[in-house]
PAPANU-322608 format. One record per residue: residue number from 1; residue in one letter; chain; y, x, z of N, C-alpha, C in turn. Coordinates in pm, whole numbers, plus 50000, padded with zeros to 5 digits. Example, Ala and Ser with C-alpha at 12.3 -4.5 7.8 and 13.67 -1.06 7.14 Angstrom:
BEGIN
 num residuo cadena   n_Y   n_X   n_Z  ca_Y  ca_X  ca_Z   c_Y   c_X   c_Z
   1       A      A 49431 51319 50780 49550 51230 50780 49670 51320 50780
   2       S      A 49775 51285 50708 49894 51367 50714 50003 51290 50787
This chain:
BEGIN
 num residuo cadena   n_Y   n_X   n_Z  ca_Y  ca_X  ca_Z   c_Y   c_X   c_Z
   1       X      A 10517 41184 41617 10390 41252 41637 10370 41280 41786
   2       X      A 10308 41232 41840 10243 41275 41996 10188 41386 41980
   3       X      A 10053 41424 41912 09975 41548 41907 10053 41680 41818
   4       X      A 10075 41767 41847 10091 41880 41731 09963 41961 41706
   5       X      A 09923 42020 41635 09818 42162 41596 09888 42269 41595
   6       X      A 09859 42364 41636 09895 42467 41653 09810 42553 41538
   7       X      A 09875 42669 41542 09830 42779 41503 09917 42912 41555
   8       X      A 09846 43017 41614 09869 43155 41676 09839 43237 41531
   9       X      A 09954 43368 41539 09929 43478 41477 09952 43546 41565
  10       X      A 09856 43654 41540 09857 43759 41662 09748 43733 41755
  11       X      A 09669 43793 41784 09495 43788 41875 09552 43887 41978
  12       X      A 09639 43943 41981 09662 44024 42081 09608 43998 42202
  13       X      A 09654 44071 42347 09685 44026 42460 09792 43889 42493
  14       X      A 09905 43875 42447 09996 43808 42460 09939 43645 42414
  15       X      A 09872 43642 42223 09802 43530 42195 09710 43488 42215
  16       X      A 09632 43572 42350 09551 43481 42428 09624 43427 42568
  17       X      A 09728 43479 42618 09791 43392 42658 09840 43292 42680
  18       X      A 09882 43252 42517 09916 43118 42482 09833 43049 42448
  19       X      A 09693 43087 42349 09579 43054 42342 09552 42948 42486
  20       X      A 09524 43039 42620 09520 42985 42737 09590 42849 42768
  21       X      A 09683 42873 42753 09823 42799 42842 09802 42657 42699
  22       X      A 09769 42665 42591 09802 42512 42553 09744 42468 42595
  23       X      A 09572 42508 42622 09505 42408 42667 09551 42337 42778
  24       X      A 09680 42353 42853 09754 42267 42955 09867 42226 42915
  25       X      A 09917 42211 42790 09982 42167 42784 09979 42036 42675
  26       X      A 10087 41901 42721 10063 41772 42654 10073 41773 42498
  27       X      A 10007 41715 42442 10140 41730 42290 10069 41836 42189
  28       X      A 09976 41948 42267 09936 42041 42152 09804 42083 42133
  29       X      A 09767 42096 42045 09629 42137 42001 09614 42282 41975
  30       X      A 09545 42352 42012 09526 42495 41909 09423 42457 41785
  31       X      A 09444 42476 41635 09380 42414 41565 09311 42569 41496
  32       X      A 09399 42684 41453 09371 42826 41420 09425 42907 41439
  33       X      A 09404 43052 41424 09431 43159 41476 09455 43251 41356
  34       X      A 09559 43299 41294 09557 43459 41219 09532 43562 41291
  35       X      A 09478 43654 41219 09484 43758 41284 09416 43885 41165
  36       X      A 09475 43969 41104 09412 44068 41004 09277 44131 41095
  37       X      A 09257 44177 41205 09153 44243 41256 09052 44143 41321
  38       X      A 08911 44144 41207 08825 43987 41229 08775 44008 41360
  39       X      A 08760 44129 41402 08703 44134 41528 08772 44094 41697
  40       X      A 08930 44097 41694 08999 44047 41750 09016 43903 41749
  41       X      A 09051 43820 41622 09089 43751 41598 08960 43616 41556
  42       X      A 08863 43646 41494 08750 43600 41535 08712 43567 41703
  43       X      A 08737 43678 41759 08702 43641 41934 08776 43538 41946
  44       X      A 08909 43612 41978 08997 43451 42049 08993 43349 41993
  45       X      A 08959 43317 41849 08917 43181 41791 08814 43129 41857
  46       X      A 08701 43218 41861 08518 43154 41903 08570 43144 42065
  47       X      A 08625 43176 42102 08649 43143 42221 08727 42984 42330
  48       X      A 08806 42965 42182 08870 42862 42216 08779 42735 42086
  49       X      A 08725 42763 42035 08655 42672 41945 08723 42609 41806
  50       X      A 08825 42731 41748 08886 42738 41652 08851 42790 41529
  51       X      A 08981 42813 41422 08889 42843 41312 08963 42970 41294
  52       X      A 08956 43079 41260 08998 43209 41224 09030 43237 41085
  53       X      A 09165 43292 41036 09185 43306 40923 09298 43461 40944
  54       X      A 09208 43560 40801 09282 43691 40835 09432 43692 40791
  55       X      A 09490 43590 40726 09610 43617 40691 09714 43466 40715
  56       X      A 09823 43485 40745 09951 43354 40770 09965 43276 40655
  57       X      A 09903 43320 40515 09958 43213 40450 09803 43139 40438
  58       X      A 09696 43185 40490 09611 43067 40489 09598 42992 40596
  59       X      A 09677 42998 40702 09673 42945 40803 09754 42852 40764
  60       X      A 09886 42873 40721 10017 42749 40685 09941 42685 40550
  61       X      A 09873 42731 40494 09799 42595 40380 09745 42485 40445
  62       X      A 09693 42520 40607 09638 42369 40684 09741 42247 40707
  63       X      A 09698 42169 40655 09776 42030 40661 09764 41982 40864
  64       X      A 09673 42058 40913 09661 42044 41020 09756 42121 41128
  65       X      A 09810 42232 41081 09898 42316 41172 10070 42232 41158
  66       X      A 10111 42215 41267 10252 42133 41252 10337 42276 41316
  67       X      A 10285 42370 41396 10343 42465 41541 10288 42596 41542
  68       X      A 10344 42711 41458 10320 42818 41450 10394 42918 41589
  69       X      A 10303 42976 41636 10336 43045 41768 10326 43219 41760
  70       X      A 10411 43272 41734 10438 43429 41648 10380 43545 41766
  71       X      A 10282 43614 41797 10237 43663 41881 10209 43798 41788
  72       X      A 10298 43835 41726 10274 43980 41666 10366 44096 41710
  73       X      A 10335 44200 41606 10435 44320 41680 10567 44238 41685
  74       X      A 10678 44295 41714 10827 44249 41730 10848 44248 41562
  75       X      A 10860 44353 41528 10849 44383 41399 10874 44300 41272
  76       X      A 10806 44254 41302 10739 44124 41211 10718 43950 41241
  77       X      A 10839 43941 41356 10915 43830 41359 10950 43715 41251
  78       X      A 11082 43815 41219 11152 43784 41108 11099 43728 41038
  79       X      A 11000 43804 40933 10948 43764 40843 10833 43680 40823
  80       X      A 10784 43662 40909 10666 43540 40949 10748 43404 40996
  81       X      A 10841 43408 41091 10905 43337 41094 10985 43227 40975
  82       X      A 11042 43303 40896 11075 43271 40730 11015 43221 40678
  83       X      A 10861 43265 40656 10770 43233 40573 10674 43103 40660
  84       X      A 10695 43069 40759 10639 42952 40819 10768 42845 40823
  85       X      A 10896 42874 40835 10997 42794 40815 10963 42702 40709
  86       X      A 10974 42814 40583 10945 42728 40455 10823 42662 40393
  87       X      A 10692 42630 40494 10614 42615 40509 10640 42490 40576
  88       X      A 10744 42420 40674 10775 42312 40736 10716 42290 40823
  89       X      A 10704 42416 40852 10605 42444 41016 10717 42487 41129
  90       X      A 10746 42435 41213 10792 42438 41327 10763 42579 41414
  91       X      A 10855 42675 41490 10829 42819 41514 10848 42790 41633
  92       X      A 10774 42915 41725 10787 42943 41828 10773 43059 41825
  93       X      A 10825 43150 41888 10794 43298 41890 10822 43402 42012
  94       X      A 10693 43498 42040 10769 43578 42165 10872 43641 42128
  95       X      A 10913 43710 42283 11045 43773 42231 10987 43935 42198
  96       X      A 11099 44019 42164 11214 43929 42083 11184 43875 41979
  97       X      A 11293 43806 41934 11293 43696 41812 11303 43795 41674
  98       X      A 11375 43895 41688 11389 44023 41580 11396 44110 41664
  99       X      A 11408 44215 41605 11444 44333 41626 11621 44412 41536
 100       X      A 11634 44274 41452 11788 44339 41397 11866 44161 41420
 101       X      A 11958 44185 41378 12077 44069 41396 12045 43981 41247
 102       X      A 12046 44033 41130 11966 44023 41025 11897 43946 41060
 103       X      A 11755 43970 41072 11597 43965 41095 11662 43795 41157
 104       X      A 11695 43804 41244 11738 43712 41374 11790 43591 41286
 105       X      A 11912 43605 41230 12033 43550 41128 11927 43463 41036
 106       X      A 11826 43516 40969 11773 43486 40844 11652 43384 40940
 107       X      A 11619 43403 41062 11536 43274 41110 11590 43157 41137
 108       X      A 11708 43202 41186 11786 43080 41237 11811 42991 41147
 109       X      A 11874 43024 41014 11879 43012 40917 11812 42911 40810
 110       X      A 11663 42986 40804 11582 42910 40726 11513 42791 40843
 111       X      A 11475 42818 40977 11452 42683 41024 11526 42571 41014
 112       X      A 11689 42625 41062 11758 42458 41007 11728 42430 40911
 113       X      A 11751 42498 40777 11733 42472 40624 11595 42370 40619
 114       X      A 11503 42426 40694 11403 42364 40686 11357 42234 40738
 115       X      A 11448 42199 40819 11447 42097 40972 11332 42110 41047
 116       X      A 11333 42243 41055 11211 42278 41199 11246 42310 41318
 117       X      A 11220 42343 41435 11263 42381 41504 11229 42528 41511
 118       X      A 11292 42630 41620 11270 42795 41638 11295 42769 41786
 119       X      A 11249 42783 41873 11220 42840 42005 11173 42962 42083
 120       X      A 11229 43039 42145 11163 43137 42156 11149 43171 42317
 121       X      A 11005 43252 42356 10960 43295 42461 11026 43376 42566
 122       X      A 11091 43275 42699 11128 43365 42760 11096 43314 42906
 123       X      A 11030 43353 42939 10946 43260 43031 10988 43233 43180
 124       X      A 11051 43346 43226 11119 43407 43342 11256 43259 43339
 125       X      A 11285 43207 43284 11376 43114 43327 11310 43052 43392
 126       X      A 11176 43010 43339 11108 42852 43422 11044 42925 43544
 127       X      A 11087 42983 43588 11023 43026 43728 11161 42930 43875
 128       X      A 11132 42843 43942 11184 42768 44012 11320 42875 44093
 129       X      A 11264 43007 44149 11391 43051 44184 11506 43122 44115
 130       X      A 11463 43128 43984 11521 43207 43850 11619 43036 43833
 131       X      A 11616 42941 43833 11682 42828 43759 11750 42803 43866
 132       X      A 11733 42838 44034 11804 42793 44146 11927 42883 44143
 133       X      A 11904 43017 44084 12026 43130 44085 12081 43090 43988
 134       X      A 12070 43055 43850 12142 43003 43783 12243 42892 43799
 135       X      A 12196 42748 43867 12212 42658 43904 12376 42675 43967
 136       X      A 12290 42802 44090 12390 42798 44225 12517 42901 44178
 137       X      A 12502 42989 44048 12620 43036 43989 12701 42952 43923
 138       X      A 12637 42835 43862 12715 42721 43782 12810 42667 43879
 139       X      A 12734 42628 43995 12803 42567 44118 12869 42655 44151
 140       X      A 12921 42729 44150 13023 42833 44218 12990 42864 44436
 141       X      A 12854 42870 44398 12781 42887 44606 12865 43041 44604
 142       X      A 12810 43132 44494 12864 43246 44553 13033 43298 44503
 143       X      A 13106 43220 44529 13263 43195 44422 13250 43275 44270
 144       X      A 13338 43377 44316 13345 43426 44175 13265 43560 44156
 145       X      A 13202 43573 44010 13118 43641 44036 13176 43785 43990
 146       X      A 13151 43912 44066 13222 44003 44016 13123 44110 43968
 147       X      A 12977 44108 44024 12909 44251 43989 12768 44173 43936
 148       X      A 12710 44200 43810 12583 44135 43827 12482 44291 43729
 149       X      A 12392 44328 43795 12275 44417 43776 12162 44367 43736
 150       X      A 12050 44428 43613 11968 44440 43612 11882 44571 43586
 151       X      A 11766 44594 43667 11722 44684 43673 11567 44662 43646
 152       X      A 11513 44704 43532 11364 44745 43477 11323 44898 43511
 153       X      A 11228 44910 43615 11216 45026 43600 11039 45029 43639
 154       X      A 10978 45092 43523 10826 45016 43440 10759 45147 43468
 155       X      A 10628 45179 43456 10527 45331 43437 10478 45246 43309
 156       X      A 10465 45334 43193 10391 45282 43085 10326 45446 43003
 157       X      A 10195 45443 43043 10120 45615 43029 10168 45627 42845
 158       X      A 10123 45728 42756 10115 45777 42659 10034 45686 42599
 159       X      A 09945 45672 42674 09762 45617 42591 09852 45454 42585
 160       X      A 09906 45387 42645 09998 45262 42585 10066 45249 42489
 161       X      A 10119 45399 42448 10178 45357 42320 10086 45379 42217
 162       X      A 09990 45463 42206 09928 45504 42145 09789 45399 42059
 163       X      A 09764 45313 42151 09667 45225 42149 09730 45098 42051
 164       X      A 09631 45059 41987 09677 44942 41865 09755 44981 41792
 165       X      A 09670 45081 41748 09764 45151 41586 09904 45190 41657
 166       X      A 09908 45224 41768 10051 45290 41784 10203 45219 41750
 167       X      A 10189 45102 41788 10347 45026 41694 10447 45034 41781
 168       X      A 10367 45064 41996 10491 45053 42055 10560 45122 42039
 169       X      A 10691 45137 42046 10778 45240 42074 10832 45289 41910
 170       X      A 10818 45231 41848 10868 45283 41719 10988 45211 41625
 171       X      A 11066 45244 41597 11168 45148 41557 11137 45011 41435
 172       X      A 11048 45062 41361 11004 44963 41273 10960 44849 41316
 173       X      A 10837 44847 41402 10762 44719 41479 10783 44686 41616
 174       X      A 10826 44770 41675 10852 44763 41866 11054 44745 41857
 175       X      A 11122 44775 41756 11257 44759 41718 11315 44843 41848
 176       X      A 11290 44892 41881 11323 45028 42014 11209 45029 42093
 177       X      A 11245 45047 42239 11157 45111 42331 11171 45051 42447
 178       X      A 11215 45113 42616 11229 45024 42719 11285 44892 42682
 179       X      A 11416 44904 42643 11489 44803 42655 11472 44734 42556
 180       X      A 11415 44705 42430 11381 44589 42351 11231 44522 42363
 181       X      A 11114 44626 42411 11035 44552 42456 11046 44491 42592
 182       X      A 11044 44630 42715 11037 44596 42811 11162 44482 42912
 183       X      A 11251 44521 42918 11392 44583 42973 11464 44366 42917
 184       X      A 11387 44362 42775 11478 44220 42736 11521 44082 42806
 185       X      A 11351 44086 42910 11368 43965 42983 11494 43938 43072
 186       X      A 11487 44101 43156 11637 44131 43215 11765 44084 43194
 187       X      A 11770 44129 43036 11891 44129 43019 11923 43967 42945
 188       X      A 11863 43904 42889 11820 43755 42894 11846 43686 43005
 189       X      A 11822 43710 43101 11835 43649 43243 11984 43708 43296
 190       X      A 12042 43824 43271 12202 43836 43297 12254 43785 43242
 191       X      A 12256 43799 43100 12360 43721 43003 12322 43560 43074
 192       X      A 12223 43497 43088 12245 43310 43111 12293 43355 43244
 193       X      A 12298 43400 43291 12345 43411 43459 12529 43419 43428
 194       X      A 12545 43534 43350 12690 43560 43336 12787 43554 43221
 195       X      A 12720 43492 43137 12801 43476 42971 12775 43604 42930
 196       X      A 12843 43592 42812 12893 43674 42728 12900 43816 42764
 197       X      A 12880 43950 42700 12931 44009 42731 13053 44112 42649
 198       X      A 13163 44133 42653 13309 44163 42608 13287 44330 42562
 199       X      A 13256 44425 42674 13215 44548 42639 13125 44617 42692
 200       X      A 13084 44732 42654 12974 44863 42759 13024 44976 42696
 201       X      A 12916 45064 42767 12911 45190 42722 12755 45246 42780
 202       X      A 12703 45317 42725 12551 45333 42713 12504 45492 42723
 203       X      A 12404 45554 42800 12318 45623 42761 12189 45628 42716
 204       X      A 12122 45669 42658 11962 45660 42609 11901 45767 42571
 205       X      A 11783 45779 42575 11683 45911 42572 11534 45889 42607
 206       X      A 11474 45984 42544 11346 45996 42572 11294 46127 42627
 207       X      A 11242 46050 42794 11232 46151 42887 11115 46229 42861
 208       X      A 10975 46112 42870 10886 46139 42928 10800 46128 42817
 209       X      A 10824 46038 42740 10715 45966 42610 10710 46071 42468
 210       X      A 10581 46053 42377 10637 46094 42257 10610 45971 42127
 211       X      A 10768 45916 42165 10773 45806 42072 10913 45788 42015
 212       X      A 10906 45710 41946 11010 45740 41867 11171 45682 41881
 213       X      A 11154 45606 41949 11269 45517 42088 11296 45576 42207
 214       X      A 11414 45497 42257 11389 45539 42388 11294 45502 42501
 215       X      A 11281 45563 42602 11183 45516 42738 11269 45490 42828
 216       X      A 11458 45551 42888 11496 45573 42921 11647 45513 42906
 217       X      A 11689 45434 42969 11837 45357 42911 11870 45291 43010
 218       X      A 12079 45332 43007 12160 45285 43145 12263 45235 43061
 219       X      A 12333 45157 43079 12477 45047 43056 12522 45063 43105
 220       X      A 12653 45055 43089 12785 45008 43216 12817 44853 43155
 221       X      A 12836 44710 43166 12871 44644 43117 12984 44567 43145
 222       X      A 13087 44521 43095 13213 44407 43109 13187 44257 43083
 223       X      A 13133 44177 43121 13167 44061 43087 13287 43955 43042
 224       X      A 13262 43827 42949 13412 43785 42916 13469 43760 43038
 225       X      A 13364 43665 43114 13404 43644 43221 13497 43738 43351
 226       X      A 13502 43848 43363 13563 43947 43420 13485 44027 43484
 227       X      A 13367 43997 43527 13246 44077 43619 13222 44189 43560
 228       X      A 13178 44267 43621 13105 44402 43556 12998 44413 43633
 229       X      A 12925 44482 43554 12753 44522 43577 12670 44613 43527
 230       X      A 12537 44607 43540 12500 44752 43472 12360 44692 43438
 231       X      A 12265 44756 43327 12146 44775 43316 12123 44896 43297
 232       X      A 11978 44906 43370 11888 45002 43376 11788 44966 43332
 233       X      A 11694 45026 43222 11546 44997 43192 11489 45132 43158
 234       X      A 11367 45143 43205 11248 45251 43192 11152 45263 43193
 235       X      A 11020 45309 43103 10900 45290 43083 10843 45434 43211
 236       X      A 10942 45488 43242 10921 45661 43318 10898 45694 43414
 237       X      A 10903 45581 43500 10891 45556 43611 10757 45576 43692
 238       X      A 10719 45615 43827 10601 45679 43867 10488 45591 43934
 239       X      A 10598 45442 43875 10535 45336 43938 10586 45170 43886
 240       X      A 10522 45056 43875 10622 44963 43851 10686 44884 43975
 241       X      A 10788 44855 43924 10851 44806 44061 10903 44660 43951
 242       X      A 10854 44522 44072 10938 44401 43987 11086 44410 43930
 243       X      A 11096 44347 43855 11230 44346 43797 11339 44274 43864
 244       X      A 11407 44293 43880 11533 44266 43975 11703 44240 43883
 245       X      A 11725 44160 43940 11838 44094 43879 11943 44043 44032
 246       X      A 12046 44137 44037 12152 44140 44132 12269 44050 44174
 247       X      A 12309 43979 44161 12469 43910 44161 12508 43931 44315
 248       X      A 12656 43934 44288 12762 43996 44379 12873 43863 44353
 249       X      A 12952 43809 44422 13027 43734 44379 13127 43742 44514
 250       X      A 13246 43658 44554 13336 43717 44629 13298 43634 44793
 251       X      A 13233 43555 44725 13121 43419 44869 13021 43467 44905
 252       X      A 12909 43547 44848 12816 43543 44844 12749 43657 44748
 253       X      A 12608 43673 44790 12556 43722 44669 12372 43698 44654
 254       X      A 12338 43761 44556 12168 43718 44541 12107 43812 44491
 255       X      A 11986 43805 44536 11904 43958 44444 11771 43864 44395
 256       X      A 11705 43878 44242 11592 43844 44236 11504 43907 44227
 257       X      A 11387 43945 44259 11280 44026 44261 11149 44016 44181
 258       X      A 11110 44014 44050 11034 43930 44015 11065 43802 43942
 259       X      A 10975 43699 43991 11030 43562 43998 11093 43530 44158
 260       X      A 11078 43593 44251 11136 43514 44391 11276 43580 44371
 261       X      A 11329 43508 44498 11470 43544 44543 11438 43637 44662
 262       X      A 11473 43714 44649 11505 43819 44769 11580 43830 44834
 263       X      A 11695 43820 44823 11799 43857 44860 11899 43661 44834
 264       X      A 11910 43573 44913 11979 43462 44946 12093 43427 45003
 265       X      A 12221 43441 44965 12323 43477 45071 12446 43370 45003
 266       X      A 12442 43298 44974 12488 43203 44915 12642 43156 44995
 267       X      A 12756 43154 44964 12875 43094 45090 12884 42982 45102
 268       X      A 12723 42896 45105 12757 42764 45164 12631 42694 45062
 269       X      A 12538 42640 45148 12395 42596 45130 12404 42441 45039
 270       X      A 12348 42438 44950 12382 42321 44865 12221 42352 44772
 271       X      A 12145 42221 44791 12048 42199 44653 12108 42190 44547
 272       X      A 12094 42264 44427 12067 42241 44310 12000 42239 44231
 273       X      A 11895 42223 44238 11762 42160 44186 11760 42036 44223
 274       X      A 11715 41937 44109 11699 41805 44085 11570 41779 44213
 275       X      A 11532 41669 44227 11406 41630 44259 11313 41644 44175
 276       X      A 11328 41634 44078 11202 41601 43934 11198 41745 43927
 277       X      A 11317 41857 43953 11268 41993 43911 11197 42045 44011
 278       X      A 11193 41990 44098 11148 42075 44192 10984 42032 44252
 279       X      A 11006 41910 44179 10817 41859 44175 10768 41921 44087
 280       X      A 10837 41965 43977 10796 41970 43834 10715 42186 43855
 281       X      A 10868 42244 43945 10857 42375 43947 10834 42415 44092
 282       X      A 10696 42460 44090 10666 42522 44224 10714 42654 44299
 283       X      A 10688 42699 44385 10774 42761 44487 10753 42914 44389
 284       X      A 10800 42999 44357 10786 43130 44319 10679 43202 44386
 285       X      A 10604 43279 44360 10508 43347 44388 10499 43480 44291
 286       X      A 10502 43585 44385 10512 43711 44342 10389 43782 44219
 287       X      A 10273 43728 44313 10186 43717 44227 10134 43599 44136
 288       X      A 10218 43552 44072 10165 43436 44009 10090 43479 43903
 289       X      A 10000 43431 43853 09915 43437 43731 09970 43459 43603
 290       X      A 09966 43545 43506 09976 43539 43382 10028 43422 43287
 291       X      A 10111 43393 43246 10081 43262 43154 10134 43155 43221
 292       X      A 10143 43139 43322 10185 43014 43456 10342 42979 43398
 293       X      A 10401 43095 43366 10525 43023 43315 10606 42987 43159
 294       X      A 10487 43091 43098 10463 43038 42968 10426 42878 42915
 295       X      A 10280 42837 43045 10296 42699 42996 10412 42641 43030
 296       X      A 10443 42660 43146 10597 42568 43199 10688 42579 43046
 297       X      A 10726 42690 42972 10839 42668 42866 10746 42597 42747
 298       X      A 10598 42591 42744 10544 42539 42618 10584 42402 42685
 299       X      A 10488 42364 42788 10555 42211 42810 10685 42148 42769
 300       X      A 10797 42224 42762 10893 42193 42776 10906 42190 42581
 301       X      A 10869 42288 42493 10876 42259 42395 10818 42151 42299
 302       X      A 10714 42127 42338 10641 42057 42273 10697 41874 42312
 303       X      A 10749 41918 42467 10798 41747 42525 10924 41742 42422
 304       X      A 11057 41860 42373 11154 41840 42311 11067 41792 42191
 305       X      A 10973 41870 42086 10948 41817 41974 10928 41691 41955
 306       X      A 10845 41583 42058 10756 41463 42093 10908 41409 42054
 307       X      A 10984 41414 42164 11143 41330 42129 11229 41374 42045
 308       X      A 11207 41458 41968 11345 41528 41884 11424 41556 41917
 309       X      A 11443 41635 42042 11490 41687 42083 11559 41855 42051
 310       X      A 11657 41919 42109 11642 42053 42083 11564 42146 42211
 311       X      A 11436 42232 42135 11443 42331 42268 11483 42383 42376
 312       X      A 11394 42440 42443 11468 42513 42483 11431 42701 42459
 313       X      A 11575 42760 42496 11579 42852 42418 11598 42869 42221
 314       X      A 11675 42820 42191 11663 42804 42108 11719 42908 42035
 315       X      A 11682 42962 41872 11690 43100 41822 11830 43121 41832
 316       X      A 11979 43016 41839 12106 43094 41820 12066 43187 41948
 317       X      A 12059 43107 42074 12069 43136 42213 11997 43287 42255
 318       X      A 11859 43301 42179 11794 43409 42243 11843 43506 42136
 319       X      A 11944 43506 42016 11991 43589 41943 12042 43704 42042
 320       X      A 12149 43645 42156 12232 43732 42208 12200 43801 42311
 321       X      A 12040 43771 42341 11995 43947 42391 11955 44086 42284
 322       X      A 11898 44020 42190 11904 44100 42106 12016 44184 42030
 323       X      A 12150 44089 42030 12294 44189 41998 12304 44270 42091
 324       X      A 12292 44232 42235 12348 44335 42368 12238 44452 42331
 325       X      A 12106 44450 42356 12037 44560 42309 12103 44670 42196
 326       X      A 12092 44601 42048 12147 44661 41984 12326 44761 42010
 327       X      A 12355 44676 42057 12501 44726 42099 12486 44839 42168
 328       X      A 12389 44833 42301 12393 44978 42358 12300 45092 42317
 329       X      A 12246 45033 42188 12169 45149 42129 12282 45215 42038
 330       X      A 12396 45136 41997 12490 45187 41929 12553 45292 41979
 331       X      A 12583 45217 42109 12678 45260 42241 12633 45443 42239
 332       X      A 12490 45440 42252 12413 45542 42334 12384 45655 42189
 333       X      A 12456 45628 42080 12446 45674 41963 12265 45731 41939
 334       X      A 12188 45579 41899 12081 45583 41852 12061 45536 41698
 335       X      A 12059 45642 41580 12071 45627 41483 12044 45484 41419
 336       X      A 11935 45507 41479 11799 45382 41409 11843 45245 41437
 337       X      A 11901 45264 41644 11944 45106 41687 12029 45117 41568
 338       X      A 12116 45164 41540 12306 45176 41505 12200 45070 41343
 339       X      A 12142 45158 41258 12120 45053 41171 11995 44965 41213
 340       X      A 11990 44911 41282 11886 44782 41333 12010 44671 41352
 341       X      A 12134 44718 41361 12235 44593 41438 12310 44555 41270
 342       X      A 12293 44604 41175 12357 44549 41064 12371 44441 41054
């Protein structure tokens, strides 16, 4: 199949995003849109010249949808996911992929069962200096790595959680607070930077918000690898500041800011970026546009589907930000995380 059809659930902010971004990308069509609220979901259809349907299982009755793209609360991952698996519809989904290990387990699961694929949204890899720090840790530029940080630290008012029926921040549909909505990309981007991680220990709280998660959360972390590091994430903050991702190593070290590199200190200058990646991925820009790197990972999915290929990001892979989350909600003795990680 060259062409796929798509179909979006979720009219949100986020599924006009992607809404946006296929129209650049090879391989896919937007064909319809779910969405329970006609007035949302009606728009972003009439907008893109689609057809609108209020519920997922009339959307997966189209013989036309091959590529379901999950743009709902967190919440409700799982189970849309499942139910388009067995539908022999091919998933894509923002993150996170769940909100429990469960939730997560049971997608992975029914897509193989199904021979579909599951891919999930993490967009911050395809940013050109995000894949050069990776690259240049594989290569050992900065030797061994001993300290690696990430730090989220977000302003997100009351009237944010409050708005759209209120789901952020609540353990049911938002599956925590800073650190499972906000805080994930972070820690997504440490773990591929540094493996595994072996142990932590955690605090968490809610400073500032009245919600039902935290706003407020610090790590200490161990890697298998031997490094230690820390996350920080916070919605409490009096201001946003880009997200930043640290490495320390015994050559060298790097700070990312955003998508750029900030901080370049490498013990000994070596490309690692291909030629083709580096035509392919343009220079980082602080302010880049919305969506700019979303299409970069749709491209990339839809080119694996064309060849049968595997994704990228694929659901084992983006499982294990979601355990580290859970873990330091354990860590930080948060009832709710403690049973979200079953």
């Amino acid at each position: 199949m060259s062409t796929f059809g798509v179909g979006i659930v979720g009219a949100g902010m986020i599924g006009a995003v992607h809404a946006q971004a296929l129209g650049e990308v090879e391989g896919a069509r937007l064909v319809a849109v779910a969405e329970s609220r006609e007035s949302t979901g009606g728009r972003l259809a009439g907008a893109h010249g689609v057809e609108w349907h209020a519920d997922l299982e009339d959307l997966l009755r189209r013989p036309d949808v091959d590529v379901v793209i999950i743009c709902t609360p967190s919440g409700l991952h799982s189970e849309e996911a499942v139910v388009a698996a067995g539908a022999r519809k091919h998933v894509i989904t923002e993150k996170p992929m769940a909100t429990t290990l469960d939730g997560a387990d049971r997608m992975i699961r029914a897509c193989r069962e199904a021979g579909v694929i599951l891919s999930v949204i993490f967009q911050y890899r395809f940013n050109r200096d995000v894949l050069r720090l990776k690259r240049a840790i594989e290569a050992g530029l900065f030797g061994r790595p001993v300290l690696g940080n990430a730090f989220v630290h977000w302003h997100r008012t009351q009237a944010y959680y409050e708005e759209r029926d209120g789901w952020r921040g609540t353990w049911a549909l938002d599956g925590g607070g800073a650190l499972m909505n906000q805080s994930i990309h972070a820690i997504d981007l440490l773990r591929w930077f540094l493996g595994p991680v072996e142990d932590l220990c955690a605090y968490a709280g809610t400073l500032t918000h009245e919600i039902e998660a935290e706003d407020t959360a610090t790590a200490a972390l161990r890697f298998e690898n031997g490094a230690m590091g820390t996350i920080q994430g916070t919605t409490s903050a009096h201001e946003d500041r880009p997200i930043r991702i640290e490495i320390q190593g015994t050559e060298g070290r790097a700070a990312l800011e955003g998508p750029r590199l900030a901080v370049w200190q490498p013990g000994r200058e070596e490309e690692v970026l291909t030629p083709r990646e580096l035509e392919d991925l343009p220079e980082s820009r602080e302010d880049e546009p919305l969506g700019t790197a979303h299409r970069r990972q749709l491209r990339r999915i839809f080119a694996a589907l064309r060849e049968g290929k595997e994704p990228p990001v694929p659901g084992e892979e983006a499982r294990e930000a979601v355990e580290i989350i859970l873990r330091i909600y354990r860590a930080a003795g948060l009832l709710q995380g403690a049973e979200g990680g079953r």
